[in-house]
Backbone as a chain_set.jsonl record, in Angstrom:
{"seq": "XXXXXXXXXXXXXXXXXXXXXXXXXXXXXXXXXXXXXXXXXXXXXXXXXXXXXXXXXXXXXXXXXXXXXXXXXXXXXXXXXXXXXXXXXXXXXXXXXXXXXXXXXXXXXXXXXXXXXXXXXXXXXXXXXXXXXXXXXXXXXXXXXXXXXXXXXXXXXXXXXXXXXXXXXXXXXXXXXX", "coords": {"N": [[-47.681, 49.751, 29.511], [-49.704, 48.133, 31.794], [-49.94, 47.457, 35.36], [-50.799, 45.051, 36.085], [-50.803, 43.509, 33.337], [-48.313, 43.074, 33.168], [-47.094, 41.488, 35.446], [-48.374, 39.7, 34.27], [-47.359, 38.466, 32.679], [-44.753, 38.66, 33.983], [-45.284, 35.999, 35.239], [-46.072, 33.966, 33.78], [-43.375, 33.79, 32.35], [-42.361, 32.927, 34.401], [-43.423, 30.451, 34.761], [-42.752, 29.236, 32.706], [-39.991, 28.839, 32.552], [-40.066, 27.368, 34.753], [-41.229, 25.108, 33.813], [-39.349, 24.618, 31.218], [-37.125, 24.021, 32.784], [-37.661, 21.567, 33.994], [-38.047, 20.154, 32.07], [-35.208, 19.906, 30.801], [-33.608, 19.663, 32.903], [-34.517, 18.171, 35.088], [-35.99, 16.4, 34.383], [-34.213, 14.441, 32.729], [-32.452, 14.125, 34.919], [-33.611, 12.846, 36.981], [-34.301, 10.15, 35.159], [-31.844, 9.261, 34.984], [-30.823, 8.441, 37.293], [-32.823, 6.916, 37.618], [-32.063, 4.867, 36.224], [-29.283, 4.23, 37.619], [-29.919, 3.493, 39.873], [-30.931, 1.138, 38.777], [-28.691, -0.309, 38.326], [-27.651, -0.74, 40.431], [-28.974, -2.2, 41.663], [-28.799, -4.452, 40.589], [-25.779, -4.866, 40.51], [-25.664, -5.681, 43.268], [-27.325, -7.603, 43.171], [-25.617, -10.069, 41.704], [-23.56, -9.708, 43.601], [-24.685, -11.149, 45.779], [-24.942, -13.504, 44.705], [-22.565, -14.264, 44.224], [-21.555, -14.35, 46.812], [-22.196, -16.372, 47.432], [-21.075, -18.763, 46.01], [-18.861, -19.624, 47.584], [-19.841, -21.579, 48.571], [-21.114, -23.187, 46.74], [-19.136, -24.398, 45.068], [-17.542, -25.514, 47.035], [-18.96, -27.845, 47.18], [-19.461, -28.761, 45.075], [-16.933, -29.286, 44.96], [-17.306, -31.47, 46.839], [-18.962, -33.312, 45.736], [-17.718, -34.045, 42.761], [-15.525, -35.6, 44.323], [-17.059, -37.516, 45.417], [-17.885, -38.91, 43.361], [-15.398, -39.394, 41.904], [-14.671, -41.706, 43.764], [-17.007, -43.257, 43.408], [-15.805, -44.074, 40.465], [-13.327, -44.999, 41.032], [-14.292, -47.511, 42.751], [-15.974, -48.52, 41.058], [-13.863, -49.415, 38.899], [-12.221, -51.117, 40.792], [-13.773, -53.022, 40.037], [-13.578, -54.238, 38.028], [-11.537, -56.265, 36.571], [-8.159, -56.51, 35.565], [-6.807, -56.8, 31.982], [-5.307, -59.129, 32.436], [-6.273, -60.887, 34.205], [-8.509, -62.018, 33.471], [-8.707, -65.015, 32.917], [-8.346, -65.876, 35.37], [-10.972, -64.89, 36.448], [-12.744, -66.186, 34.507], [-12.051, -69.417, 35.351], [-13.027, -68.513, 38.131], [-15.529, -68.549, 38.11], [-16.351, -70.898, 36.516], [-15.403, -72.69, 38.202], [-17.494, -72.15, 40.455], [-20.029, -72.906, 39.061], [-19.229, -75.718, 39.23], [-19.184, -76.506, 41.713], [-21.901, -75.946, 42.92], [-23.054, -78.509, 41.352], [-23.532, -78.561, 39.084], [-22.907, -79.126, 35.487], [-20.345, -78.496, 33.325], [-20.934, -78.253, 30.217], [-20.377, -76.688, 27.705], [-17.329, -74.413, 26.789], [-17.549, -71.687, 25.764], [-15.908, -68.837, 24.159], [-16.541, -65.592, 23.063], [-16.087, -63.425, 20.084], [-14.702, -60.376, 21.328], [-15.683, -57.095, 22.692], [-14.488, -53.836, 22.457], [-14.607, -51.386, 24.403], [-14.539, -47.696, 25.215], [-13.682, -47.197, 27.809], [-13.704, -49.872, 28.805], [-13.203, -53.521, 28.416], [-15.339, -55.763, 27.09], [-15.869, -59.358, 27.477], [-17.754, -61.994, 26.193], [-18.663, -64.853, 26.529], [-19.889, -68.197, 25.945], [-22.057, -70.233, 27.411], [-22.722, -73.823, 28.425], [-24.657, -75.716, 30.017], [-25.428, -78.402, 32.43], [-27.894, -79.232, 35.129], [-29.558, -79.974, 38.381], [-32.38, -77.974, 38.473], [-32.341, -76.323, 40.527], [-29.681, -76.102, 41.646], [-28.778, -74.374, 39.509], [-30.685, -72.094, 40.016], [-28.968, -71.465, 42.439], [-26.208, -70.847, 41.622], [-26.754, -69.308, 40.008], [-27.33, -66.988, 41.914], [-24.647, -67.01, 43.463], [-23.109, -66.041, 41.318], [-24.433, -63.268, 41.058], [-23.216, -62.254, 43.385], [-20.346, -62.107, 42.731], [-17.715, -60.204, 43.154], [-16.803, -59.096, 40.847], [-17.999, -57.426, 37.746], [-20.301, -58.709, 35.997], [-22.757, -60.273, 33.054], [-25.874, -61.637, 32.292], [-26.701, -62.846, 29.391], [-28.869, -63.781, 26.677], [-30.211, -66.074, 27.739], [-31.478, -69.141, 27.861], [-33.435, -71.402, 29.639], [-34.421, -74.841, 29.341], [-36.301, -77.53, 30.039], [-35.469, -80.707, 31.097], [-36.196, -83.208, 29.575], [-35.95, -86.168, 30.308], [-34.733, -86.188, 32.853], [-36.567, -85.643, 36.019], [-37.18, -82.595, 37.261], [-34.264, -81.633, 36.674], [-32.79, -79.453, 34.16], [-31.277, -77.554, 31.3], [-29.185, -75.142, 30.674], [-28.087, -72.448, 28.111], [-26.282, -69.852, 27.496], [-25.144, -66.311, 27.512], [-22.518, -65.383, 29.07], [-21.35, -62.115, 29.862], [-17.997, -60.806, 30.651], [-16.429, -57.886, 32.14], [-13.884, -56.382, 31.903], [-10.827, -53.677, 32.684], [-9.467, -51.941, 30.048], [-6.777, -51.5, 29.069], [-5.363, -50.136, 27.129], [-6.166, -47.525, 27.35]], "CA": [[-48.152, 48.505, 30.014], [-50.108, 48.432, 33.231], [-48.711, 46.373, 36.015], [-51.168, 43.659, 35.502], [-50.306, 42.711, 32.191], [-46.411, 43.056, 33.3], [-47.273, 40.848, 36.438], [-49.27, 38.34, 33.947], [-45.771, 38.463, 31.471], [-43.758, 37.516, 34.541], [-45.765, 34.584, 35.866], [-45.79, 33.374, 32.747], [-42.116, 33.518, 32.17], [-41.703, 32.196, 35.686], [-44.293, 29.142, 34.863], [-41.672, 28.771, 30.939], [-38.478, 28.742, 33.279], [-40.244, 26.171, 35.513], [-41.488, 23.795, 32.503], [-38.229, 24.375, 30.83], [-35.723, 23.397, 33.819], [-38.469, 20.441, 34.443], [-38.264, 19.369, 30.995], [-34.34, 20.142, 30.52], [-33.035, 19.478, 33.962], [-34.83, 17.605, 36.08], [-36.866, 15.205, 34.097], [-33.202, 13.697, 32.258], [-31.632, 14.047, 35.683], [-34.457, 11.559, 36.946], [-33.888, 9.066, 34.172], [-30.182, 8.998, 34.684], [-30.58, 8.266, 38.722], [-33.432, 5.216, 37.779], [-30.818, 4.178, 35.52], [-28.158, 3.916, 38.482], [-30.865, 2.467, 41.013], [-30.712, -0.388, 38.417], [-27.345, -0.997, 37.941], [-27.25, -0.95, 41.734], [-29.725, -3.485, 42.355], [-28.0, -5.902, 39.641], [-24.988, -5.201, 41.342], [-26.246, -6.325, 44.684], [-27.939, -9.136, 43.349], [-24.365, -10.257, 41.65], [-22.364, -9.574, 44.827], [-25.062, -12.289, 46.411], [-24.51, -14.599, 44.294], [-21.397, -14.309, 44.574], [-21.053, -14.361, 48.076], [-22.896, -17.831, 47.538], [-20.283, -18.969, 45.212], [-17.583, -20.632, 47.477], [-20.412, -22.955, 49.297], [-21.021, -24.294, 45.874], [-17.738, -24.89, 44.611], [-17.331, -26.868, 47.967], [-20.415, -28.924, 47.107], [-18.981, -29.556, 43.962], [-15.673, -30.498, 44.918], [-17.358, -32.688, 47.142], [-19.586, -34.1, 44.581], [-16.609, -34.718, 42.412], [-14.678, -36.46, 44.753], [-17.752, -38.947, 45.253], [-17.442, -39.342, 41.613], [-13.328, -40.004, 41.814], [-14.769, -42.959, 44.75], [-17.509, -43.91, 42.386], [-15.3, -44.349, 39.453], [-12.447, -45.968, 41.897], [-14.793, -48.317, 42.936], [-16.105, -49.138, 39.53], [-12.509, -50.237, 38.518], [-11.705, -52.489, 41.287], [-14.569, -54.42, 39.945], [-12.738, -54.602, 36.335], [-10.339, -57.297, 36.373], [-7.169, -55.932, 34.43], [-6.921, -57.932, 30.839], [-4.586, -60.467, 32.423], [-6.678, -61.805, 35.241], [-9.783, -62.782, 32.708], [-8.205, -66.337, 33.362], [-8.901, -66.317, 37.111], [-12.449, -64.588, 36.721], [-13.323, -67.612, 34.182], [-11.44, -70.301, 36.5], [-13.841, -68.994, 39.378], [-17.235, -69.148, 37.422], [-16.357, -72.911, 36.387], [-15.137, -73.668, 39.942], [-19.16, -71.884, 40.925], [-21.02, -73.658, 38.476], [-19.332, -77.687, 39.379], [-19.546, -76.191, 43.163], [-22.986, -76.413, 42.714], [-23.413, -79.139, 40.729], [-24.018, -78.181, 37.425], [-22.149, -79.36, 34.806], [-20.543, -77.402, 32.178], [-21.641, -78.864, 28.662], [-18.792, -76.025, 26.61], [-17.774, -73.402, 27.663], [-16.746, -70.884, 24.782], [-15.611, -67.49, 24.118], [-16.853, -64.91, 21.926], [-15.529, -62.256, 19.748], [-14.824, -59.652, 22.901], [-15.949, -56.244, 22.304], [-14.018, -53.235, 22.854], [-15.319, -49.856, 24.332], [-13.526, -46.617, 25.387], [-12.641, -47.562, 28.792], [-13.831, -51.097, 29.342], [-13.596, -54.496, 27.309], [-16.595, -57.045, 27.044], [-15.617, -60.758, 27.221], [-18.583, -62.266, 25.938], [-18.718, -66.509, 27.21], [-20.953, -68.504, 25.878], [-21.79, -71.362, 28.312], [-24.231, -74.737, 28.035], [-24.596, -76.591, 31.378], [-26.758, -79.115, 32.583], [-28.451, -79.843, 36.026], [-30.95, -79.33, 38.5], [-33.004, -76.571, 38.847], [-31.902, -75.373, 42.218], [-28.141, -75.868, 41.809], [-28.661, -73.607, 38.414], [-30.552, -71.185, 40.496], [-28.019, -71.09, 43.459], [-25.402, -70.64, 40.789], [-26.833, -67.286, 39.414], [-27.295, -66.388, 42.91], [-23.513, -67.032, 43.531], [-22.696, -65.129, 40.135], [-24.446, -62.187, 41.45], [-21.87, -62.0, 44.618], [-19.197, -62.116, 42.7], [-16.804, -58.537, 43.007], [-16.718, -58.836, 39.753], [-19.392, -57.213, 36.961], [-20.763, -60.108, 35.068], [-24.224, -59.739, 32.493], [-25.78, -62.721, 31.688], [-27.242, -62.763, 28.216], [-29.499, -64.562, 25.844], [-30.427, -67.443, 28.332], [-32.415, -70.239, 27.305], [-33.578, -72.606, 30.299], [-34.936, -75.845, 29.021], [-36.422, -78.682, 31.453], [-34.568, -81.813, 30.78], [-37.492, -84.376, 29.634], [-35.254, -87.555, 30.823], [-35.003, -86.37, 34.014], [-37.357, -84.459, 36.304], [-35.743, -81.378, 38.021], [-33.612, -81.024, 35.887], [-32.845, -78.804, 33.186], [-30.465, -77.383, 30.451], [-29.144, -73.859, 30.909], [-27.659, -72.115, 27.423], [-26.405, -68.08, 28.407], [-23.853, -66.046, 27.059], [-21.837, -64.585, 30.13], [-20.019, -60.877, 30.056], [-17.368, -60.431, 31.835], [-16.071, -57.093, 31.682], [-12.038, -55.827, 32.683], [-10.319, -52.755, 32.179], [-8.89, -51.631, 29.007], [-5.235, -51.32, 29.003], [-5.073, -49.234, 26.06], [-6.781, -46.03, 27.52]], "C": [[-48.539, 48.681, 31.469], [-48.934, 46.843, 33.997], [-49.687, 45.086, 36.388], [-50.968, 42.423, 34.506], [-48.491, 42.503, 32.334], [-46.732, 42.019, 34.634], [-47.847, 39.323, 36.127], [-47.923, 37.655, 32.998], [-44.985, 37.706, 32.451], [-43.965, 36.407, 35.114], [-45.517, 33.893, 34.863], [-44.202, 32.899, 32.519], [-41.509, 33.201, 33.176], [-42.376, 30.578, 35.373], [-43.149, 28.711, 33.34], [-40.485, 27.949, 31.755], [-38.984, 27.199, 34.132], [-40.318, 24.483, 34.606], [-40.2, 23.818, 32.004], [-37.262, 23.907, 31.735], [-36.375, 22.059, 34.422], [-38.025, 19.716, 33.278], [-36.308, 18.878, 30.422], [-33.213, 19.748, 31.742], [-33.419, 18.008, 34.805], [-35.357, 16.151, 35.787], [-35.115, 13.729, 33.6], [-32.259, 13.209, 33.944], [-32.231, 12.533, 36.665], [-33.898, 10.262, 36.434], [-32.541, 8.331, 34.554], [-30.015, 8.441, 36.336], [-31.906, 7.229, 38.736], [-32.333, 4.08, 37.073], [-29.501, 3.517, 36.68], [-28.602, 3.5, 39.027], [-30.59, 1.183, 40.367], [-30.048, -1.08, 38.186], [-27.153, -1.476, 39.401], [-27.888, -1.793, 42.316], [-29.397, -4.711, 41.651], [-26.851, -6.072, 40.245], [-24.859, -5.783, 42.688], [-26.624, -7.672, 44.225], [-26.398, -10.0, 42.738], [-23.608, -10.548, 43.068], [-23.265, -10.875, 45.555], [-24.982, -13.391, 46.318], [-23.021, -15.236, 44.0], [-20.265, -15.182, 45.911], [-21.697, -15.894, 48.378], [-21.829, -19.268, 47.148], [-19.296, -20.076, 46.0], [-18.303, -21.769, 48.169], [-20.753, -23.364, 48.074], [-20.362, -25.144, 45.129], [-17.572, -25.643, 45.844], [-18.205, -27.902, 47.71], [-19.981, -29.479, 45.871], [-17.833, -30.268, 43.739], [-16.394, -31.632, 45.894], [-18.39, -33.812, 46.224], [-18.531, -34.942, 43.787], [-15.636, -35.652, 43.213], [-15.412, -37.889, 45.168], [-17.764, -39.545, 43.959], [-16.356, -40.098, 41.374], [-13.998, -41.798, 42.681], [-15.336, -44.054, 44.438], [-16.532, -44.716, 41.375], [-13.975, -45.745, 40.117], [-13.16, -47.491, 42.512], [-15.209, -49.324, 42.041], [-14.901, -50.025, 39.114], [-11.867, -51.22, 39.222], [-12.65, -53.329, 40.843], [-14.713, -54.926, 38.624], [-11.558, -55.163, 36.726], [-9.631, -56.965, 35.825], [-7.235, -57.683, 33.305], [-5.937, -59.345, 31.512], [-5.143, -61.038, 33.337], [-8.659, -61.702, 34.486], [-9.966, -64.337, 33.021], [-9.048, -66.791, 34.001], [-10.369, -66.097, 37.035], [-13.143, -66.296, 35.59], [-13.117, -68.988, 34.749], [-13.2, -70.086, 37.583], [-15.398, -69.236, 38.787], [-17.391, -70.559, 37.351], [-16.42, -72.989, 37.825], [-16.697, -73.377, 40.497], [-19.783, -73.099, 40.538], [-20.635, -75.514, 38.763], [-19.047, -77.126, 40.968], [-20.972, -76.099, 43.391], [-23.827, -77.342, 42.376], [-24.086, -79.148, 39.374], [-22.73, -78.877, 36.678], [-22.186, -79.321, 33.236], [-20.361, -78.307, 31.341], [-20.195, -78.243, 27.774], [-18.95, -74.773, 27.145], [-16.7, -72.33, 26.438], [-16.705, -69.512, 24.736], [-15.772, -66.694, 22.579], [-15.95, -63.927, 21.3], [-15.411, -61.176, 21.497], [-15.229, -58.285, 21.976], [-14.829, -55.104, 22.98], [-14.633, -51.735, 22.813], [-14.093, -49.069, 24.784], [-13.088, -47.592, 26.513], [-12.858, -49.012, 29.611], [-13.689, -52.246, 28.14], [-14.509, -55.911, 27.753], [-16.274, -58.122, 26.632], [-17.007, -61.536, 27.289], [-18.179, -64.071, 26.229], [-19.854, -67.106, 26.778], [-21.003, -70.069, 26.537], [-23.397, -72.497, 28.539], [-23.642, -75.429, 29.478], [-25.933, -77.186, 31.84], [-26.539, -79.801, 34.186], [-29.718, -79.769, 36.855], [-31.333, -77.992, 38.586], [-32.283, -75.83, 40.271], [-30.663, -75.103, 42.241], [-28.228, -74.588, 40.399], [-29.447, -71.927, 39.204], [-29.328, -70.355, 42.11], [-26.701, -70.525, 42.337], [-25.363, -69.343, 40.18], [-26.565, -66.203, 40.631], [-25.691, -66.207, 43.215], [-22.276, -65.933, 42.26], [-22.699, -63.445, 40.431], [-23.947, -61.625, 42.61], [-20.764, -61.722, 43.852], [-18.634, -60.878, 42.694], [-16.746, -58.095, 41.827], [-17.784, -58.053, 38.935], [-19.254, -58.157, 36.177], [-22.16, -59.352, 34.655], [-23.972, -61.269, 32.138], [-26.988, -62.257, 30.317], [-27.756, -63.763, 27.311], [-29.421, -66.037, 26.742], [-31.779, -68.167, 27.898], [-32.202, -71.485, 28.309], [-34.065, -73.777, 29.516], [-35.415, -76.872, 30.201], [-36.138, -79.789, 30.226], [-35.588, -83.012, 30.749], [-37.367, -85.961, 30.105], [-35.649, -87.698, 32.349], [-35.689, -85.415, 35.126], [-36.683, -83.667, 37.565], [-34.993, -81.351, 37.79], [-33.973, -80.217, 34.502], [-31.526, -78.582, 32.631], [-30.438, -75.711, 30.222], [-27.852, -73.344, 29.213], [-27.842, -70.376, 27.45], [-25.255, -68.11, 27.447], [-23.4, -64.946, 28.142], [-20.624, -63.277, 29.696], [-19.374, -61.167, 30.813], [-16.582, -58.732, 31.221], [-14.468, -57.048, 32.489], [-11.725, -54.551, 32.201], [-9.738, -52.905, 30.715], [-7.546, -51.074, 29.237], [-5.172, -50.233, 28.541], [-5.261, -47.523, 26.11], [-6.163, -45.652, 28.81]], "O": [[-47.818, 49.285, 32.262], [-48.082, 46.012, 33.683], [-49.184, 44.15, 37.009], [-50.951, 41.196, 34.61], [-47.724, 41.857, 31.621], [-45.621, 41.523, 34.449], [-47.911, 38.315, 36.832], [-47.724, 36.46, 32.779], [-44.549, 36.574, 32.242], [-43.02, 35.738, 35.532], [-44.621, 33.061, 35.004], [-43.903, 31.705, 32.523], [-40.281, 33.115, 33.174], [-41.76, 29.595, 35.787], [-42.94, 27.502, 33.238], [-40.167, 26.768, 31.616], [-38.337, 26.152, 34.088], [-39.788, 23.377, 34.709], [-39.635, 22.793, 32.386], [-36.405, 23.227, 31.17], [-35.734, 21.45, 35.279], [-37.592, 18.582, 33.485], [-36.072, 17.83, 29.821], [-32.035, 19.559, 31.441], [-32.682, 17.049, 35.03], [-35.28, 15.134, 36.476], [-35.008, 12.575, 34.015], [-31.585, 12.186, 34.06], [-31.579, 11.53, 36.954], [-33.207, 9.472, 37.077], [-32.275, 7.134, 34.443], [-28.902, 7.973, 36.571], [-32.116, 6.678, 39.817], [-31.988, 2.931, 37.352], [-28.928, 2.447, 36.475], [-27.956, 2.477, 39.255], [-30.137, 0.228, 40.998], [-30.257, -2.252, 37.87], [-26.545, -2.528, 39.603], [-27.545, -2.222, 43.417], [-29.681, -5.835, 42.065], [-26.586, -7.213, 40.625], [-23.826, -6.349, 43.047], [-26.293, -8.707, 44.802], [-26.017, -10.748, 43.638], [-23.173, -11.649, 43.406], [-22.508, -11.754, 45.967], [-24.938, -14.253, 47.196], [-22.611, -16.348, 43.666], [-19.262, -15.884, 46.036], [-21.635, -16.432, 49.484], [-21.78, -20.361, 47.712], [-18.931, -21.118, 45.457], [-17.694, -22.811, 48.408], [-20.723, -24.581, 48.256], [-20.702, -26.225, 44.648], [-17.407, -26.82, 45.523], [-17.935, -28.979, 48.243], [-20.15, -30.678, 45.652], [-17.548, -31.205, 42.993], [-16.007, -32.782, 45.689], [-18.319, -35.041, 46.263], [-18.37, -36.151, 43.956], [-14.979, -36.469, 42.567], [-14.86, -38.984, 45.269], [-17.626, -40.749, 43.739], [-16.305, -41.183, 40.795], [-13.74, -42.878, 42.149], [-14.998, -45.214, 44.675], [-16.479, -45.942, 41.472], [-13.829, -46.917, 39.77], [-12.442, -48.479, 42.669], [-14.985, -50.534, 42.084], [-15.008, -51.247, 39.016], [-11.126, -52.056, 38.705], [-12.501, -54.5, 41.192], [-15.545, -55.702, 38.154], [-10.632, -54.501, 37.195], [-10.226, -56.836, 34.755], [-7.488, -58.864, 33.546], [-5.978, -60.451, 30.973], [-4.519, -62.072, 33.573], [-9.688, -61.367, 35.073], [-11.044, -64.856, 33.307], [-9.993, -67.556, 33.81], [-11.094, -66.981, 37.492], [-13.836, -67.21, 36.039], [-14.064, -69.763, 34.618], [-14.104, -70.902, 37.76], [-16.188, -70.107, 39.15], [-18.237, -71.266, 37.899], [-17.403, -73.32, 38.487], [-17.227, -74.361, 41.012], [-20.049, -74.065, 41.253], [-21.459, -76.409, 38.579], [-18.236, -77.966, 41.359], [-21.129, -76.267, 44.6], [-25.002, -77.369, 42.743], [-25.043, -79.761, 38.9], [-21.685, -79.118, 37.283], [-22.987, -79.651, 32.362], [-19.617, -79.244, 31.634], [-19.271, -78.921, 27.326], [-19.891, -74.174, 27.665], [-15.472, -72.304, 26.359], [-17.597, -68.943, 25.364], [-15.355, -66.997, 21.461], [-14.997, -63.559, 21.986], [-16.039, -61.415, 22.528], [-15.135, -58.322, 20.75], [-14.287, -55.462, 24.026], [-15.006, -51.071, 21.846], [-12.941, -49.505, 24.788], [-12.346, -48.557, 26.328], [-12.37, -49.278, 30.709], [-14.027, -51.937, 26.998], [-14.261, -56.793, 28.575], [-16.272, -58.234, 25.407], [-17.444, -61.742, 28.421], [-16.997, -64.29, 25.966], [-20.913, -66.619, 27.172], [-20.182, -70.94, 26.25], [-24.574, -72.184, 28.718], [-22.474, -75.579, 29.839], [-27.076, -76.744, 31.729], [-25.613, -80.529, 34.546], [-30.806, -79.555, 36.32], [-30.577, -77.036, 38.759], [-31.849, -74.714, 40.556], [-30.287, -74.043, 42.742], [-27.356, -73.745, 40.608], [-28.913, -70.834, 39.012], [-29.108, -69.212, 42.509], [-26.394, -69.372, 42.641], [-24.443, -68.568, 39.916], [-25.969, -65.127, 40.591], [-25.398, -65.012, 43.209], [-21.175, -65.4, 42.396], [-21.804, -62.616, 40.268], [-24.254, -60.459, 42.857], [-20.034, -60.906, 44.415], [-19.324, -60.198, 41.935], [-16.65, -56.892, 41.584], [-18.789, -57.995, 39.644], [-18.178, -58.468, 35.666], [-22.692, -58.411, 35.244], [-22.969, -61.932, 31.875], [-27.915, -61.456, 30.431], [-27.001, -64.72, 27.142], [-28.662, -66.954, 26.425], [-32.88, -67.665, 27.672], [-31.331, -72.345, 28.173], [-34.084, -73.246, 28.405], [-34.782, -76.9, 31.257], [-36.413, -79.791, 29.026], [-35.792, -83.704, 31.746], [-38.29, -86.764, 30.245], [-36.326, -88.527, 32.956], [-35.265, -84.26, 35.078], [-35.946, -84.036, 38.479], [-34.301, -80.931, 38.717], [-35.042, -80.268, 33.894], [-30.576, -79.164, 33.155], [-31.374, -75.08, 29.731], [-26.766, -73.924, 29.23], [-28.888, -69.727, 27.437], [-24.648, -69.008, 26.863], [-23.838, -63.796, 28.108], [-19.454, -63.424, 29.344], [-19.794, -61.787, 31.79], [-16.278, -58.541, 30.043], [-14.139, -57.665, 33.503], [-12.369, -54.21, 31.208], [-9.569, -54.042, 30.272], [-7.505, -49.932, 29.696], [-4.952, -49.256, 29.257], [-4.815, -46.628, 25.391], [-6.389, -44.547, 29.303]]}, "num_chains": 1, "name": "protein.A"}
């Protein structure tokens, strides 16, 4: 063998060795170190959100505790079941503080939900117009939650400015039971 063809043998088997430790070494070794770049940039992004973590848990306890103030608030303006009385007492005492005058003043089936109960009132009263609107106006002050429902004004054909007011008044209160 001349020392060309032995010089062309070992390039060759230097260019095999190169492709083979490219293909066997280097290329898997690659792979395996994009592979860890990406665990390492998930881990980073993790650790940020992380590190975000206790300003939202403060934001949420303070959220929740407007909630607790909400809800606390809500309930002082539920009458417990034994002072239904007084809340119907002060409506009458409104409506002939105005001058209206109550016609009947009756009570419905009540409804019962989870944590509130619906005292449904159904109430006929007759006067003028203005004392019947000062009267709603006075309703909607009250601390209390009140709905008024299924109202039916009428004007009173006897006498003029007047009218005939037929509603059925909620009152809502806590629920004992829950």
């Amino acid at each position: 063998m001349n020392s060309t063809a032995r010089n062309l043998i070992f390039f060759l088997l230097i260019i095999g060795m190169v492709y083979a430790s490219y293909q066997y070494m280097i290329k898997p070794a690659n792979s395996e170190l994009a592979a860890q770049r990406e665990k390492v940039i998930q881990k980073k992004a993790k650790l940020r959100e992380l590190q975000n973590a206790p300003s939202v848990v403060g934001n949420i306890k303070e959220q929740l505790k407007k909630l607790e103030n909400s809800i606390a608030l809500l309930e002082s303006k539920l009458p417990s079941k034994e002072q239904i009385h007084t809340v119907l007492e002060d409506v009458t005492v409104i409506a002939q503080k105005h001058g209206l005058h109550p016609k009947t003043i009756r009570t419905i089936r009540q409804k019962d939900n989870s944590g509130y109960i619906e005292q449904p009132i159904k109430m006929e009263l007759d006067g003028d117009f203005n004392s019947f609107y000062s009267f709603l106006l006075a309703l909607e002050r009250l601390d209390r939650i009140t709905k008024i429902r299924k109202l039916t004004l009428n004007k009173d054909l006897e006498n003029e400015g007047f009218a005939k007011a037929n509603f059925v008044l909620s009152i809502f209160f806590q629920n004992s039971n829950v």
